[in-house]
C-alpha positions, 0 to 999 in steps of 0.5 A: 758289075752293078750293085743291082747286079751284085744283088742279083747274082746273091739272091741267085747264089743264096736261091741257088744254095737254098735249092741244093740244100732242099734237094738234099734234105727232100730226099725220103726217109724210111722209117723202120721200128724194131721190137727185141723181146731180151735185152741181156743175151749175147745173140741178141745185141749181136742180132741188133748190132747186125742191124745197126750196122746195115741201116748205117749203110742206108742213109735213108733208113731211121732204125729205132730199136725198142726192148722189151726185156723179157715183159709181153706187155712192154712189147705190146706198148711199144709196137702200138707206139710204133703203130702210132707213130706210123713207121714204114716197116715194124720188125719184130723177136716176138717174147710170146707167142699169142699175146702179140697177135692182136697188135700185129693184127693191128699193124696189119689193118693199118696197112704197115708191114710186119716183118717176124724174125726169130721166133713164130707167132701163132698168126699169119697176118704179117708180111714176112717171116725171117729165120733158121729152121730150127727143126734142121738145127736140131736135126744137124746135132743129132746127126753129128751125134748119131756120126760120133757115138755109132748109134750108141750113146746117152744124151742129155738135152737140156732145152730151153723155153718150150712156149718158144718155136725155137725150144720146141722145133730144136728138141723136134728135128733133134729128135726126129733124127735120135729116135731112129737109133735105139742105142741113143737114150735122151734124157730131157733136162730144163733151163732158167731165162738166164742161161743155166741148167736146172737142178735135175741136169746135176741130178742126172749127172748123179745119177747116169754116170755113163753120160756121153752128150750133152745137146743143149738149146744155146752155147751159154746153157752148153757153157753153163752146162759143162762148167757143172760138169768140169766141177764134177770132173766129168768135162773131159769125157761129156761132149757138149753141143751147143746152137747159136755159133756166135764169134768173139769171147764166149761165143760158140766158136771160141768155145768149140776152138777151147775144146769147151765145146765139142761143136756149136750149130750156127743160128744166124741172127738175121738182123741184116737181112731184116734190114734188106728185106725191109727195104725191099718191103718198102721199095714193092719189091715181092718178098717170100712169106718165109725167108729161111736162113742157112745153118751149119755145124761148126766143129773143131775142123772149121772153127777156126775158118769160120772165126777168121770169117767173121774177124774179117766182117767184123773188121769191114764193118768196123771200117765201114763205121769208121769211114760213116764218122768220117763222112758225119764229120765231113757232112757238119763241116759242109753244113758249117761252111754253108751257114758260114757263106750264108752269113757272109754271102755280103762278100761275093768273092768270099761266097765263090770260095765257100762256093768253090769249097762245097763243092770240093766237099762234095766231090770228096764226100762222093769220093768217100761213098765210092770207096764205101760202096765198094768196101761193101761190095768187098764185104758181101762178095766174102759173105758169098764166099762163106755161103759158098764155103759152108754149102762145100762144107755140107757136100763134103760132109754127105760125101763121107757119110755117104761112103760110110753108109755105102760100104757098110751095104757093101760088108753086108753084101759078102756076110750074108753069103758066107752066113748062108753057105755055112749053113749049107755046108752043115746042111750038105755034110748031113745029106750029101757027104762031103761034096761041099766045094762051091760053098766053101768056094762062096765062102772063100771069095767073099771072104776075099771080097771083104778083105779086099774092101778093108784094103780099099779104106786102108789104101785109101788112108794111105794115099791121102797121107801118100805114104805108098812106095812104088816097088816095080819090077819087070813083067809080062803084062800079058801072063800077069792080065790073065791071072787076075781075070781067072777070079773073073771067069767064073762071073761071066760064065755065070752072067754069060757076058762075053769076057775077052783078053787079047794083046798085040804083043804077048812077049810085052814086058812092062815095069810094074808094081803087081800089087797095086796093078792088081788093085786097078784091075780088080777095081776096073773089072769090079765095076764092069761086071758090077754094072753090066746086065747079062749077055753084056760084053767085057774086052780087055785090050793090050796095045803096044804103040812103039811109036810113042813107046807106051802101052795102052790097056783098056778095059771096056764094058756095055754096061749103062755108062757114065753121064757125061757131065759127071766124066770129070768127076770120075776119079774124085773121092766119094763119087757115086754117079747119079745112075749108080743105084748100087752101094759102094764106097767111091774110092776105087776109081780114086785109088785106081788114078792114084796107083797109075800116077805113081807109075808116072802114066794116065788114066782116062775114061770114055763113055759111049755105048758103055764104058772104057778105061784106058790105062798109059804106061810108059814102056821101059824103066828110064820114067822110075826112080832107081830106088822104085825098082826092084831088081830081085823079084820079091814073092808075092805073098797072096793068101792071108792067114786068118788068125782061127787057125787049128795048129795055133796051140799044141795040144797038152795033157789036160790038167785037173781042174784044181791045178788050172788058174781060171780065165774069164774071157769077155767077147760078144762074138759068140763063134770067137768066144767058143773057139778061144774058149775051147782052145784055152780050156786044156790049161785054163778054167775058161768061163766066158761073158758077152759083155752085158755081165761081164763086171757082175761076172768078174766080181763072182768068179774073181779069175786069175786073168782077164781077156776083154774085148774092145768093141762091147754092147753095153760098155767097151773094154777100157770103161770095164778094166777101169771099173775092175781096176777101181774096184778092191775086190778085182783090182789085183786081176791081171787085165788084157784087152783085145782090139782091132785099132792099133793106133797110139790112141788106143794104146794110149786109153788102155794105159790108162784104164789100167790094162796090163797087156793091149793085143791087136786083131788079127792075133795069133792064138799061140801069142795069146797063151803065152802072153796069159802065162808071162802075166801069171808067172809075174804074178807069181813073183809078186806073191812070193815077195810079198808072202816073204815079206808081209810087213814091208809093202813097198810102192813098185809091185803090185799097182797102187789100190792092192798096195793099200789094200795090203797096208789096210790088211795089215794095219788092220791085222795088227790092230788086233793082234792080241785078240784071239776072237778076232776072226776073218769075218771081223776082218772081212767086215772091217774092210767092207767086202764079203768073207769069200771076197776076201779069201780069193782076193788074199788067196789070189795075191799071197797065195795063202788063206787070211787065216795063214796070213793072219796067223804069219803075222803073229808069229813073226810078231812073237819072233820080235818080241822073242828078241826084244821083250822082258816077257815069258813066252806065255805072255807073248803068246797071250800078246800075239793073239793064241789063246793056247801056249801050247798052240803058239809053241807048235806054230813057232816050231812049224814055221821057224824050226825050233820051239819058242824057248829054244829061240829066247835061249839063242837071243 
């Protein structure tokens, strides 16, 4: 090849690297500015971090970020900066809300998008807003408020700048939802710039001991929040809920995961999806004026789902930063290999291996953006997934809530017939004698009726922890069918709906368990009647197929039906179908399915012209494990005894009022606390409280014992035992709480607020009396010992606040033993209670008045001095307290048998 030759192919080479080199750096790029408003807040760098990292994953993207810290003015410059400067897009966290409007305005008639994130701006002359709704934010809390305290709770909101739209929407949605339960008391505390309660927040501590909640504007205030309250003890029974959900240390996740929190409502940050929406901005793409992002409530149930989430993002994007690196690192080494062969491009061959090189390069370089799109690919397929997962999250959520508030229409349903035909009995009984059986028929089925829901949630229960034991036994299905449908007849004659049973085999016998067929079939009944208009028809159908061995039972109505596309979600938890505008709990079918799969048979459902059920069950016994069946019929026991029952106490010679030990009964059950009352009353002095008074009552009658309630209007049953147990007055009062929740929690905070007897509802009212005298012949005991032993207080019998309060008493006594003007009022003083309170506290622990124990002390003094001093008995009578020999001589006598001289003559 010619040198001229030579020369060409260089210049074309050189031309040629020149032109890939433009093409490379023609490429355009966009220019985005971002304006943050606070520079030291955690959710802030992250939402800049965010950021950065997705403008990393668009070469072309050039982010500038500018902060503001906390200075309106400073943000203004540097917007006009940008202005300026003539970015592609400006994206803005506003500081202020008013002042930044002119400049936005500005950037608007420039003709450069403006793209608000966060917080609102009172203008709308700007491209997009992006953000949550912090009107829901604040709502979510309240919810999860409202579903924790039952409507009942005092909550401190401390929020945060008010000038902000998200200080004022979050206290707005969350009050939206409080202000709709009355038993919510919300009281309003403000914050600093820096994350911290004000001083008011521990001035309500001070002054609200009963505080529950604590909803607060971001996780560092909750933070911040209950440290103040861990210093004053209080953090293991306030409840803090933050906003924000940020992971990593100290973030909302990881508190709520420390039970600091007891949850955080996720506030995304946004600063990926500005990044996105930037870009579509500049690409032409249409973009919503409002661009909302999602939030959810993040508890101790999925904390740790939602932490792990983000460790995996958080890992994508570490890797994806890394493999940036690489690829800068990859991008100089061809920029120096390049400047390389242009210096060398003399030597052909050396040109065709830096040739050959870049191009290598460049393939590995394009190999590496491969592997980096896909990674990203990977990355947002599982933030897919975690939308999807919080979207179920939230379903799953309003399922439950939905089948709370179902079943409790469904309570109100049965009580309101039972009220009502207690009223009509009172009425019939006046006028009409005693013909009174269909309401006290009423009554008694929706008694049952209740009974029978109570039974679905506690099934329920059992099935998810499948802890049901199937108990079969052979039965003839027919027979067995028509005792069930007999609580049915009664419905259909009254809707006039045509009600059938037949069988094609009425000799069948199949091996069931009667109690949780019973169930199917009343739940498959229930809901045929429940949706089936008058004049409809209801058939049950009894087919032996002995072909497959089985025996098929259907149960078909001409009610309204079920939707199709909802047939496969029939049998699912919580479902209420899309046409059921009637409460229920959406268990039945649930339980139903589960109760026939344990008898290893199907259940299937059609929906054509109304519905049908078709129950399988496999005929024989071969299909059941040998421990499943039962070879002796056990009786089935159907009615339950309700615990008012008139025979529970015999009836005994009433007692006169001075020799009755008095009982204060607290229940705001007004019907339970008379019949109890009224039963208690033949032993005991009964005065009763419905909770509202019931300390104030305590402290004024001082009782012997106390029944207490669990569930209380004003406060519960273990906040009341805890106070009486603290206070002096009372702390010698045997306490005995009753409650329908026998869980080892329970039983557990009963211990603790110092109760000394925990009773379940339902409870036998004979067991009752007798667990009212055992806690009153122990304390009996006690009194005799201490009575006989005044002077040595040992730690074991009575709890620790009456063992002090008996050393004080006595320290006190002693004191002043050689004072004859020191009286009971003295004493009374000294111990900072009232004179009476004294006397029924000492009466009630010793069984004597203070002026006996008082004057038993100095006696048993007198005796040791007797014994052991050089004195006469004049002084030691002087010595004790008695201001007259004579006195202290017929005291000693009284007490011991013989005179003071006859006891110094025997020493």
């Amino acid at each position: 090849m010619s040198r001229r030759g030579c020369f060409i192919l260089l210049a074309s080479f050189i031309c040629f690297l020149n032109s890939c080199n433009s093409s490379d750096g023609d490429r355009k790029k966009i220019s985005i500015g971002f304006s943050q408003s606070i520079n030291n807040d955690i959710w802030r760098k992250s939402m800049d971090h965010a950021m950065e990292v997705e403008a990393s994953l668009h070469p072309e993207i050039n982010l500038t970020i500018y902060n503001a810290n906390r200075k309106a003015k400073k943000q203004i410059k540097d917007i006009d900066n940008m202005i300026e400067q003539g970015v592609d897009v400006i994206i803005i966290s506003p500081f202020e809300s008013d002042s930044i409007v002119p400049v936005i305005e500005k950037a608007n008639i420039k003709g450069i998008p403006v793209i608000i994130v966060d917080r609102k701006v009172n203008t709308s002359n700007y491209t997009a807003y992006l953000g949550a709704d912090n009107i829901e934010v604040g709502r979510i809390a309240g919810k999860h408020i409202v579903s924790l305290s039952n409507g009942h709770a005092n909550v401190i909101q401390i929020y945060g700048d008010l000038t902000s739209s998200p200080g004022l929407e979050r206290s707005l949605g969350f009050k939206q939802i409080v202000k709709q339960y009355p038993g919510i008391k919300v009281f309003d505390v403000d914050s600093d710039d820096f994350g911290h309660p004000k001083t008011n927040f521990v001035k309500v501590l001070d002054s609200i001991p009963n505080i529950d909640y604590v909803y607060s504007f971001n996780d560092l205030i909750a933070y911040n929040g209950w440290k103040i309250a861990k210093d004053k003890g209080l953090d293991k029974k306030i409840k803090f809920i933050g906003v924000d959900g940020l992971n990593g240390p100290f973030g909302g996740i990881q508190l709520v995961k420390d039970r600091v929190l007891e949850a955080t409502v996720l506030y995304p940050t946004g600063g990926s999806e500005a990044i996105k929406l930037a870009l579509k901005i500049v690409n032409k793409e249409i973009v919503p004026k409002n661009n909302i992002l999602n939030t959810i409530l993040i508890d101790s149930l999925n904390a740790d789902i939602m932490s792990n989430q983000f460790d995996k993002i958080a890992i994508q994007q570490s890797d994806i930063e890394q493999q940036q690196s690489v690829i800068k690192n990859q991008e100089k080494k061809y920029s120096s290999q390049s400047n390389l062969l242009k210096l060398l491009f003399s030597l052909f061959i050396l040109a065709l291996g830096l040739a050959f090189f870049s191009i290598y390069s460049r393939i590995t370089i394009s190999r590496k953006k491969i592997e980096l799109e896909e990674r990203n690919k990977k990355i947002k397929s599982q933030r897919n997934e975690i939308k999807k997962y919080s979207e179920e999250l939230k379903q799953s959520n309003e399922a439950r809530l939905n089948f709370f508030m179902g079943l409790s229409h469904e309570f109100k349903t049965p009580l309101t017939l039972i009220l009502s035909s207690v009223e009509s009995l009172g009425a019939e009984l006046k006028t009409k004698g005693s013909s009174v059986n269909k309401e006290i028929n009423l009554m008694y089925n929706n008694s049952r009726r209740l009974l029978r829901l109570i039974n679905q949630l506690l099934d329920y229960r059992k099935v998810e922890d499948k802890k049901f034991i199937l108990r079969a036994s052979s039965t003839n299905l027919l027979d067995f069918s028509k005792s069930i449908i007999i609580d049915f007849e009664r419905e259909a004659k009254k809707l006039n709906i045509d009600f059938s049973l037949v069988s094609n085999n009425p000799e069948l016998e199949v091996y069931i368990d009667r109690n949780l067929m019973d169930k199917v079939y009343f739940n498959l009944l229930s809901n045929a009647f429940k949706f089936t208009p008058e004049n409809g028809k209801i058939a049950i159908k009894i087919r032996e197929d002995k072909t497959n061995n089985v025996v098929k039972i259907s149960f078909k109505d001409s009610g309204i039906g079920i939707p199709e596309n909802e047939l496969k979600q029939v049998f699912n938890a919580f479902y209420q179908g899309s046409n059921n505008y009637r409460n229920s709990s959406g268990v039945g079918l649930h339980l139903s399915k589960s109760f026939i799969d344990l008898h290893k048979g199907t259940i299937e459902i059609i929906s054509k012209n109304g519905t049908e059920f078709i129950i399988t069950l496999p005929l024989g016994k071969e299909h059941l494990d040998e421990k499943n069946i039962l070879k002796n019929l056990v009786l089935e026991i159907i009615n339950q005894t309700d615990y008012l029952d008139e025979e529970v106490i015999q009836s005994s010679e009433p007692k006169t009022n001075e020799d009755k030990y008095s009982v204060l009964y607290i229940e705001d059950n007004k019907d339970l606390s008379d019949f109890v009352s009224d039963k208690l009353s033949v032993e005991y002095n009964v005065y009763t409280s419905n909770g509202v008074n019931a300390i104030e009552q305590s402290l004024e009658i001082i009782p012997d014992v106390i029944i207490c309630d669990l569930n209380l209007p004003d406060k519960n049953g273990f906040e009341i035992c805890q106070i009486l147990k603290k206070d002096l007055r009372t702390s010698h009062i045997p306490v005995l709480i009753l409650t329908a929740s026998d869980d080892p929690d329970s039983y557990l905070k009963s211990l603790e607020s110092g109760a000394d007897l925990f009773l379940t509802k339902p409870f036998n009212l004979k067991f009752l009396s007798q667990s009212i005298k055992g806690l009153l012949f122990n304390r009996e005991k006690l009194r005799f010992y201490y009575t006989n032993n005044i002077l040595n207080i040992e730690d074991g019998g009575f709890g620790v606040s009456e063992q002090d309060f008996l050393r004080n008493l006595n320290d006190l006594i002693a004191k002043n033993l050689d004072n004859s003007t020191y009286t009971v009022e003295d004493l009374a003083r000294s111990l900072t209670i009232s004179r009476v309170q004294l006397y029924r506290k000492v009466k009630a622990m010793l069984g004597i008045s203070v002026s006996d124990h008082i004057n038993n002390m100095r006696l048993d003094k007198s005796k040791e001095l007797l014994k052991k001093a050089d004195l006469n008995i004049l002084e030691i009578a002087y010595a004790v307290g008695f201001s007259s020999p004579n006195y202290f001589s017929t005291s000693f006598k009284n007490k011991f048998g013989v005179s003071p001289k006859e006891y110094k003559s025997k020493k």
